[in-house]
C-alpha positions as CSV (number, residue, x, y, z in Angstrom):
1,X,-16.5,-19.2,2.4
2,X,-13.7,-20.8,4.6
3,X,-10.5,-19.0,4.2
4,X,-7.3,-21.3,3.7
5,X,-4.1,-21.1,6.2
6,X,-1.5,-20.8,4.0
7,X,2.3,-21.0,5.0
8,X,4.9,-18.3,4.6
9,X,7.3,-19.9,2.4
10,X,4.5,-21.5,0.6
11,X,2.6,-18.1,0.2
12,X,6.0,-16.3,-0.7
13,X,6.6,-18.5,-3.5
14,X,2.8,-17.4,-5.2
15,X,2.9,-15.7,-7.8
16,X,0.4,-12.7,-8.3
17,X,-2.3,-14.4,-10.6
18,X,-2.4,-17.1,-7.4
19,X,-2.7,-14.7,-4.8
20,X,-5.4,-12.9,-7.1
21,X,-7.8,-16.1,-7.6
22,X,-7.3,-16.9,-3.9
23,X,-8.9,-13.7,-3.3
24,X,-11.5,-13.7,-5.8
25,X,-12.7,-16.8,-4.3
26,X,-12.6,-15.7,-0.6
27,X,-9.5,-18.1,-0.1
28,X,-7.0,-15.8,1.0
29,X,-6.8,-14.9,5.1
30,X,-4.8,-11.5,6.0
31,X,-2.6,-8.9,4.9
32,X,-0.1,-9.7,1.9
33,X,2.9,-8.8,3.5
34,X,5.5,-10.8,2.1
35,X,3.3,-13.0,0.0
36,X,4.0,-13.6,-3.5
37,X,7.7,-12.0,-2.7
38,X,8.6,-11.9,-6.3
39,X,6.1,-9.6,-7.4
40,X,5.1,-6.1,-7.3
41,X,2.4,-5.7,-5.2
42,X,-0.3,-1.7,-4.8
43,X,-2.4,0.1,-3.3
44,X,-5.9,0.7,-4.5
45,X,-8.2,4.0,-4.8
46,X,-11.6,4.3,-6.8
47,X,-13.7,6.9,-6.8
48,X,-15.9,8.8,-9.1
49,X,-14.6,9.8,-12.5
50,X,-15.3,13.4,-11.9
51,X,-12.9,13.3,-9.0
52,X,-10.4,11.3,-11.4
53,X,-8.4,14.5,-12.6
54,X,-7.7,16.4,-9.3
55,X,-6.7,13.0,-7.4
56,X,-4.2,11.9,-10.3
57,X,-2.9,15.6,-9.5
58,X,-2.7,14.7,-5.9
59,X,-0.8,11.8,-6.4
60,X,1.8,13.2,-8.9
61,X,2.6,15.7,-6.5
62,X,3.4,13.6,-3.3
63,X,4.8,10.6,-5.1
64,X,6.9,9.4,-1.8
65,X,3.3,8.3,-0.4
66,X,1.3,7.7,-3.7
67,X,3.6,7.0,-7.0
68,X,1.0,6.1,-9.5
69,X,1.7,2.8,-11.4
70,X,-1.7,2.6,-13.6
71,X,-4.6,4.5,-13.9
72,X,-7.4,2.7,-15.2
73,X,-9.9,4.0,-17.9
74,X,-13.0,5.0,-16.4
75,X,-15.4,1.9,-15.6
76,X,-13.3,-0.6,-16.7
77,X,-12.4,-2.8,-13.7
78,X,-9.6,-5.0,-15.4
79,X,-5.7,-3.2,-15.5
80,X,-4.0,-3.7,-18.7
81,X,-0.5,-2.5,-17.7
82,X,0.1,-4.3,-14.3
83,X,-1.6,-7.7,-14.4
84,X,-3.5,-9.8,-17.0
85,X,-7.4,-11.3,-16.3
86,X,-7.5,-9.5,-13.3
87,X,-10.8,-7.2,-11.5
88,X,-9.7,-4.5,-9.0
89,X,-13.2,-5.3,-7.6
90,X,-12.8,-8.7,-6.7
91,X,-8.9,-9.6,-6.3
92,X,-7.9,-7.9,-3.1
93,X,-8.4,-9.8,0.3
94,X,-10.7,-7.0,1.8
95,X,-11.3,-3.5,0.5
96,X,-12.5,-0.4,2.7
97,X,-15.6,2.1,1.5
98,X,-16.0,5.6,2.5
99,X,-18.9,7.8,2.5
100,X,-18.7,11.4,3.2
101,X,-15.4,11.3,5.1
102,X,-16.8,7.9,7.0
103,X,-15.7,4.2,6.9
104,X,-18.5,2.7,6.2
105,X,-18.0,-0.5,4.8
106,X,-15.3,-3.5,4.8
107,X,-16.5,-5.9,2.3
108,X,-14.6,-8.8,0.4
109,X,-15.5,-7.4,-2.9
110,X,-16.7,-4.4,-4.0
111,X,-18.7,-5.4,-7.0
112,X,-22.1,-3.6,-5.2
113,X,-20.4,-0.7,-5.4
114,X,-18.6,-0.7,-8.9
115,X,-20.1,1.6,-11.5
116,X,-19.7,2.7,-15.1
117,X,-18.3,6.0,-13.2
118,X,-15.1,4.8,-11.2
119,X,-12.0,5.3,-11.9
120,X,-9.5,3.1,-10.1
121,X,-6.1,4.1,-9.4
122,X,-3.3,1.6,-8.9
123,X,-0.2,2.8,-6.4
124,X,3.1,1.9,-5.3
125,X,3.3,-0.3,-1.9
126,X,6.6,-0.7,-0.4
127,X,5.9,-4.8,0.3
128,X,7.4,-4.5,-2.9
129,X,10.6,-3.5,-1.8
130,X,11.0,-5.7,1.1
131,X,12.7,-8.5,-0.9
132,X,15.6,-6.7,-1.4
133,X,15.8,-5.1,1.8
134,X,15.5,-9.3,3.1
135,X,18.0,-9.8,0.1
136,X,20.7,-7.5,2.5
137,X,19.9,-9.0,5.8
138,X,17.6,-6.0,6.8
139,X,15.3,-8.0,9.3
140,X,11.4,-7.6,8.4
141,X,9.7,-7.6,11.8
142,X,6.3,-7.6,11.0
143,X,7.1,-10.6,8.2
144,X,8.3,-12.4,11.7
145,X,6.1,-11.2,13.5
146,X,3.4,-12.6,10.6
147,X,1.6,-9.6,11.5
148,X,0.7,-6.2,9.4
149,X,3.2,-3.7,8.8
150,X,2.6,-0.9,11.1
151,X,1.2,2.6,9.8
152,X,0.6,6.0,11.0
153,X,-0.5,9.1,10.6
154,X,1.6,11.9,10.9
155,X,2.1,15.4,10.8
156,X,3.2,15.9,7.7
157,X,1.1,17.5,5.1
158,X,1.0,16.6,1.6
159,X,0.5,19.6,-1.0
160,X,-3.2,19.5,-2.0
161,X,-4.9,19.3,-5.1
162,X,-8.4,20.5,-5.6
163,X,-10.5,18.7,-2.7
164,X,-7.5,16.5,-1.6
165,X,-5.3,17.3,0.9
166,X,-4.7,16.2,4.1
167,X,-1.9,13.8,6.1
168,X,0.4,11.6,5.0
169,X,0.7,8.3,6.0
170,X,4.1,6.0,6.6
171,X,4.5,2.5,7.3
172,X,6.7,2.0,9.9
173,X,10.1,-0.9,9.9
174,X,12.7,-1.0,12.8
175,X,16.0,-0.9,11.0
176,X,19.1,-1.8,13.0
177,X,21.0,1.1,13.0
178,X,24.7,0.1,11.4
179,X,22.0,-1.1,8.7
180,X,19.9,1.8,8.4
181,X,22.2,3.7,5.3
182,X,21.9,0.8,3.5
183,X,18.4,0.6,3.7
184,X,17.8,4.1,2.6
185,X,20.1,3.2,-0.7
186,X,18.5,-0.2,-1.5
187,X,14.6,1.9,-1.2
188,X,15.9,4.6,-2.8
189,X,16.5,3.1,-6.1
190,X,12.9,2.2,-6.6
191,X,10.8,6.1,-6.1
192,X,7.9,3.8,-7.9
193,X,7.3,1.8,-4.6
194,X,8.1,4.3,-1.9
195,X,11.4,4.9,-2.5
196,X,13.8,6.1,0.2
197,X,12.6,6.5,3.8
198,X,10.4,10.1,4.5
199,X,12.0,10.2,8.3
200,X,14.4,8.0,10.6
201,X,14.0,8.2,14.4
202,X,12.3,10.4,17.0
203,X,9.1,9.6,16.2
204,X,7.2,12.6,17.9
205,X,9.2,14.8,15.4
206,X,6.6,13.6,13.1
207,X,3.3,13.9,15.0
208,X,3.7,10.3,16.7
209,X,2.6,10.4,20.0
210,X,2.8,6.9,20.9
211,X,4.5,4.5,18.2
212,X,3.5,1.0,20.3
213,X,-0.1,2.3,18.6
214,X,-0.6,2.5,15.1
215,X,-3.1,3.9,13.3
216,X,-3.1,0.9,11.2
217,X,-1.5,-2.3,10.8
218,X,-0.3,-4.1,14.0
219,X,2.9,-2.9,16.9
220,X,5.9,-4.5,16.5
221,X,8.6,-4.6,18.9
222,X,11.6,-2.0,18.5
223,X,14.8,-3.7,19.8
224,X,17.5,-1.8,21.7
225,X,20.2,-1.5,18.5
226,X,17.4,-0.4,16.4
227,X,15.4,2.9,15.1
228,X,12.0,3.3,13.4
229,X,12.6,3.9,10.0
230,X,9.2,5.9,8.0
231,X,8.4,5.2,4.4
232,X,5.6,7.5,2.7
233,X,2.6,5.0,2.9
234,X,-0.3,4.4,0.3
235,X,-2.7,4.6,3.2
236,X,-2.6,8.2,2.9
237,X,-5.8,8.4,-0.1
238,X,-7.7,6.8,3.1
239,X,-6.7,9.6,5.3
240,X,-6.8,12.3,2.8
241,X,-10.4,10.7,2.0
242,X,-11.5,11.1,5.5
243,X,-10.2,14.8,5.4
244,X,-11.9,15.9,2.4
245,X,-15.2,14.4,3.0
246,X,-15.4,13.2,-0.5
247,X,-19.0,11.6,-1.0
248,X,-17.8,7.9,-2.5
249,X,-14.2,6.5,-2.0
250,X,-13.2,3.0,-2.1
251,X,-9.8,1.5,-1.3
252,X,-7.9,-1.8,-0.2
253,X,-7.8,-2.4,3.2
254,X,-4.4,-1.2,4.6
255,X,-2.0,-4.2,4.3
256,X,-4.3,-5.7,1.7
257,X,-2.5,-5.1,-1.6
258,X,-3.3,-6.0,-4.9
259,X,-0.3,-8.1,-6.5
260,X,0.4,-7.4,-10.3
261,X,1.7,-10.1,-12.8
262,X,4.8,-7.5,-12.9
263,X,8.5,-8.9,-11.5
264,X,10.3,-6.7,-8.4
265,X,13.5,-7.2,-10.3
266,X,11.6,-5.4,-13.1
267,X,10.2,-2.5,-11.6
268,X,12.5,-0.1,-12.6
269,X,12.5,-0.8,-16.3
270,X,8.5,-1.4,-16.1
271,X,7.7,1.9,-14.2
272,X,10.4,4.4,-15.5
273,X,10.2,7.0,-12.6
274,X,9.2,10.5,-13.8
């Protein structure tokens, strides 16, 4: 199906049920950074029920890279808490399928795949914050740029639960640096998206040999007044997936969120933070 070029302003003013149908029809065309701005936007992991427990574990305890907003019940495709006549298998822009710690599969939908046995998991993306950091003057480069946030792969290890452990993943914003306090106050106040940066400079400090290459997403330039600035990332299920080796694990396709019906203003009050 022909996908639709869609302008910024015109795409930032969607709301999430928009964004969702444009998907769900093979209308929508790259990541959703700074698409439907006024709405909370996640991250997606599926994968067999009787992984469900362990990997709810994993997420509770490293809730910088994967705060949990809804868990859905097990073969049911539609969220209740986060967005109204929505699928998880057919409202994302591009979804990714592992098989045995393998990518196998980048497919629009993943209604081949969906079973009365998956258990999807709905997490945190920090696109949601990035209103607010616009809202202070904090430039968005790769909203400029109109390209994917960058992501990487770092050093850091999360703590593991059962089969899952592995690295974290951070998404990656160059922060000038007389602004960089405030943007580690105005994340800090919502843990259920991110929350406050996971490390600020020096990039090697972190395992990152060479940030003009991430491992996902797209470079953006660093200016001369300006530091990287590291946000725990919901990319890290994909690299803890590839880790563990786990037979079946689905997920969106890094930069390719799916956007709730839920308000940014609101996410506080709608995801109390444990």
């Amino acid at each position: 199906m022909t996908r639709t070029p869609i302008s910024t302003l015109e795409t930032a003013r969607m709301n999430g049920r928009q964004v969702r149908a444009m998907c769900r029809a093979g209308e929508w065309s790259g990541p959703t950074a700074g698409a439907a701005a006024d709405y909370v936007q996640a991250n997606l992991a599926v994968l067999p029920a009787e992984y469900a427990a362990d990997f709810e574990t994993f997420c509770r305890s490293n809730p910088k890279p994967c705060p949990i907003l809804e868990v859905l019940e097990t073969g049911n495709p539609a969220p209740i808490k986060t967005a109204k006549n929505a699928d998880v298998r057919t409202d994302l822009a591009l979804y990714r399928v592992y098989r045995d710690g393998q990518l196998a599969d980048e497919p629009a939908n993943i209604q081949d795949y969906w079973n009365d046995d998956m258990v999807a998991f709905l997490i945190g993306c920090s696109f949601t914050f990035e209103k607010r950091l616009a809202n202070a003057d904090i430039s968005l480069r790769h909203v400029e740029c109109q390209v994917n946030v960058p992501m990487y792969v770092t050093s850091i290890r999360c703590e593991s639960a059962g089969q899952f452990a592995g690295p974290m993943v951070v998404s990656m914003r160059p922060i000038a640096m007389d602004m960089v306090a405030e943007a580690t106050r105005i994340t800090g106040q919502v843990p259920q998206v991110h929350g406050s940066p996971v490390h600020t400079g020096a990039p090697e400090a972190i395992g990152i040999k060479d940030i003009s290459r991430p491992d996902f997403g797209d470079p953006v330039p660093i200016r001369q007044d300006e530091v990287p600035v590291f946000w725990g990332c919901g990319v890290t299920p994909q690299a803890v997936a590839l880790e563990a080796g786990l037979p079946l694990m689905i997920t969106h396709s890094p930069g390719h969120m799916f956007v709730t019906d839920v308000l940014e203003a609101y996410v506080e009050r709608f995801f109390p933070a444990s």
